[in-house]
N, C-alpha and C positions, 0 to 999 in steps of 0.2 A: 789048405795050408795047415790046418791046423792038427792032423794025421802026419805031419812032414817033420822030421826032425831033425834041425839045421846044424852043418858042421861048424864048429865055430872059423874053423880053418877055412873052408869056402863063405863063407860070410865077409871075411877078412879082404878075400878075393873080388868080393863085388860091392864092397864100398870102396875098396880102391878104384875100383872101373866107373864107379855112381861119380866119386871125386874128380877125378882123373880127367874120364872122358874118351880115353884113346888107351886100347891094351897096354903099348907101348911105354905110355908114361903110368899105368899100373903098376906092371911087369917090375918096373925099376922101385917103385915107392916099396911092394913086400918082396923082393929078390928072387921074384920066380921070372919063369922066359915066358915069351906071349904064347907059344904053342901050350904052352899049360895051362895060362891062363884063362884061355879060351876053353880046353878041355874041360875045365872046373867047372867053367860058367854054361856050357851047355849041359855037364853033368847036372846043376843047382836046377838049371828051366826046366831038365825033363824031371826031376824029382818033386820039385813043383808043381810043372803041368801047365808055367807060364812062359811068355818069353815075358821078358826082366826089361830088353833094350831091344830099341831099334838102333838096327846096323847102320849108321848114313855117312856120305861121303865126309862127313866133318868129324866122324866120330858117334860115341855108343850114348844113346837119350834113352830116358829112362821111359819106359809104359808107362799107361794107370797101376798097372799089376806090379810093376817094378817102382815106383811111389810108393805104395802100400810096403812093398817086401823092406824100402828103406826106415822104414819107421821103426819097424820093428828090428833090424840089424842094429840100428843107431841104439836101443833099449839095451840089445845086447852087450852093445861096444860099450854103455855107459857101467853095465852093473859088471864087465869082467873089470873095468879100471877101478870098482869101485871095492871089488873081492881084492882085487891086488891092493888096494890102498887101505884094507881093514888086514890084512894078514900080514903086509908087511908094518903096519903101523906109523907109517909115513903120505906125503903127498906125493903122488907122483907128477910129473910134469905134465901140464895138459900140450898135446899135439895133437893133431891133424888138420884138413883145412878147411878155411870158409869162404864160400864164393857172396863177394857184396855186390851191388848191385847203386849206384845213383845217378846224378845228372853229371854231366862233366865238372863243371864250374864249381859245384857243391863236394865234387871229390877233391879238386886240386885245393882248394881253401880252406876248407871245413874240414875234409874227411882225415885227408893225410897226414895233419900232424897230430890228432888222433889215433892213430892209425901206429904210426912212428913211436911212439911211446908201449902202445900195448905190446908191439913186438918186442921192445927191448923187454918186457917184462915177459913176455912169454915167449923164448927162442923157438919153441918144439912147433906152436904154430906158425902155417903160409895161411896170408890173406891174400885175395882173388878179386880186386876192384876191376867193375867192369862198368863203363862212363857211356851212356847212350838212354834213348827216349824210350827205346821201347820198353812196355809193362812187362817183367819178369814173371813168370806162373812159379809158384810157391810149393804149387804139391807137387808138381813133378820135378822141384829142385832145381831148378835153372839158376836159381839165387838160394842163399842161406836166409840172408839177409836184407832187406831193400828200404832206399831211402827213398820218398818221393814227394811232391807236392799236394797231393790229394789223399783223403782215405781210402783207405780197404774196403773194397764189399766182397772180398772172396770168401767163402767158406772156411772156415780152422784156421782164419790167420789172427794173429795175435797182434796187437799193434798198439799204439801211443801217439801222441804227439808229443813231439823233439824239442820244437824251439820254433821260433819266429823270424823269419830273414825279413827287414824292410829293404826297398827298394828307392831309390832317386833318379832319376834324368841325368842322363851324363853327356859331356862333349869335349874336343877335345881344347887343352888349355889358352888354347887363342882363337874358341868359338864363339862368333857371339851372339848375347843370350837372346830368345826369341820372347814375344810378349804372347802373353796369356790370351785364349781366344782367338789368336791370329796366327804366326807361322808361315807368311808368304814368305816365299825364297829360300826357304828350310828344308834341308834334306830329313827322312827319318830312318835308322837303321832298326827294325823288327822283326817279329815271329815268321817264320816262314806261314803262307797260308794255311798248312793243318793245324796250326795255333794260333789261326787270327780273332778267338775270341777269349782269350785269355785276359784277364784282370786288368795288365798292365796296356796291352794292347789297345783295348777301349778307352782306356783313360788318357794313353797320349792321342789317341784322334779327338777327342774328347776338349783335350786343353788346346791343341794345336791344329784347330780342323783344316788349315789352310796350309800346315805341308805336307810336303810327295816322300812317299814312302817308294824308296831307292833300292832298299836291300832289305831280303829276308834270311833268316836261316835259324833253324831251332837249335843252336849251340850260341849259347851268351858270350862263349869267349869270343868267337869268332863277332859276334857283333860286336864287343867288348874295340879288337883290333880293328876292327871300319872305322871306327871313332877314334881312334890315336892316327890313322892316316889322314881323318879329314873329311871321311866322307857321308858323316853326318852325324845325328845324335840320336842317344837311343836309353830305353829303360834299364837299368841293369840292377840285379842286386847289388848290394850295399859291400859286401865281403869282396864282391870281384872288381867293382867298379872302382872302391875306395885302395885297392891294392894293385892298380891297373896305373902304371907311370903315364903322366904326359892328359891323362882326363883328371874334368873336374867335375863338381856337381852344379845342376843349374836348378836354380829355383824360379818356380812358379806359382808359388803361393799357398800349395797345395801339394801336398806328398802321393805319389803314386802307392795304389796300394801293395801291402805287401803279402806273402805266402806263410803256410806255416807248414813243415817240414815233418813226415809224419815217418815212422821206423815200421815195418812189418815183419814177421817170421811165421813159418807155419806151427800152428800147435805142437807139433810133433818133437819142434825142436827143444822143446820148453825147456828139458831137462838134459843138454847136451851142455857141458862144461866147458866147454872152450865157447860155444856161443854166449854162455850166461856172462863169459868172465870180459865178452867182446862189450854186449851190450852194458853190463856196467863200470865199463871204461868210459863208451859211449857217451852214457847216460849222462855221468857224474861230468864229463866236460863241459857239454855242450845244453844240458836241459835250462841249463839257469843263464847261460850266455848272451 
């Protein structure tokens, strides 16, 4: 690649398709039609010598080869706004988009009003909140940004620790409350088995060894709403549980423990302006909350 010298114009052409995901909705962000856009993009792989993306029923994913080729378009994208922003001697608006990546529960309470404020301050950028368990891979972009429970061990990722979610026992408001140790007759709402050794998991078999675990499922909200119907009690964070009508919190002597909530991005991204300006929105809300 390094014998290869990149149009800025077709570059333009495949971070829309890297963003995007589908010609179609390319096509529309830079105002060319898909037949060119495609022609561009097979133009760039054979000048290359890569393919950039695989073709798949859901849309265009990026290679290993097509990872690497974004790091360096992204360098590009950053030093043309940056030539335009030294010659005209103004700021320009930061645009384009970021795909985030957390748990549900941690998006709808935490993230979004977050989230809500940076857009008012930045129109030009779309955020891409995308609420599920599975681990996003970082170099090949799947995510910009990702929020999770555990740390990083991937390679080039850049990461932090956020903040601290505690956690409580919840039931609903005319449940009543079980004794420490015991738990006959007690339903439990938890982790579906691919999470049955999580933190909080052991801890309520642990305080309540003697009741039956009823329901699982790895979305809190949804255990969240078992517990406002009744049918039974369960661990939840603190942010969903306490913002959740009709539950209350049951004590047992003893706080379940709680998570700390860690931020990842790929090195690559370090120096992208819309990313920096996301994370220190982020940052400054929620680090000290």
């Amino acid at each position: 690649m390094n014998d290869v010298a990149l149009d800025w114009s077709d570059v333009r052409i495949f971070l829309a398709i890297a963003r995007c995901g589908t010609l179609g909705a390319a096509a529309k962000r830079v105002g060319q039609t898909q037949p060119t856009m495609g022609r561009r993009l097979r133009a760039l792989e054979e000048a290359l010598g890569h393919t950039l993306f695989q073709r798949t029923s859901d849309g265009f994913v990026l290679t290993d080869e097509g990872a690497a080729v974004l790091s360096y378009a992204e360098r590009m994208e950053e030093e043309a706004l940056g030539f335009t922003r030294a010659l005209t001697g103004k700021e320009t608006q930061l645009t384009g988009l970021l795909r985030v990546s957390s748990s549900d529960w941690f998006g709808i309470h935490i993230l979004t009003p977050v989230f809500a404020r940076f857009l008012a301050k930045h129109p030009g950028i779309s955020l891409e909140l995308v609420t599920d368990s599975r681990l996003y891979n970082l170099a090949r972009r799947e995510a910009d940004l990702v929020f999770r429970i555990t740390p990083f061990d991937e390679p080039d990722v850049i990461q932090r620790k956020l903040m601290h979610i505690d956690y409580a026992l919840y039931g609903h408001v005319d449940q009543v409350s079980p004794s420490r140790g015991q738990g006959d007759g007690h339903k439990l709402i938890s982790m579906d088995s691919a999470f049955g050794s999580l933190p909080d998991v052991e801890w309520i078999k642990r305080m309540l060894p003697k009741a039956k675990i009823v329901f699982g499922s790895n979305n809190r909200g949804v255990q969240a709403r078992m517990c406002v119907e009744g049918s039974g009690i369960a661990v939840l964070p603190c942010p969903l549980g306490d913002a959740t009508p009709e539950l209350r919190r049951i004590d047992l002597g003893e706080a379940p423990p709680g998570r700390d909530v860690w931020l990842g991005y790929h090195r690559d991204l370090r120096r992208v302006a819309r990313l920096r300006a996301l994370l220190d929105e982020t940052i400054e809300a929620l680090a000290n909350a």
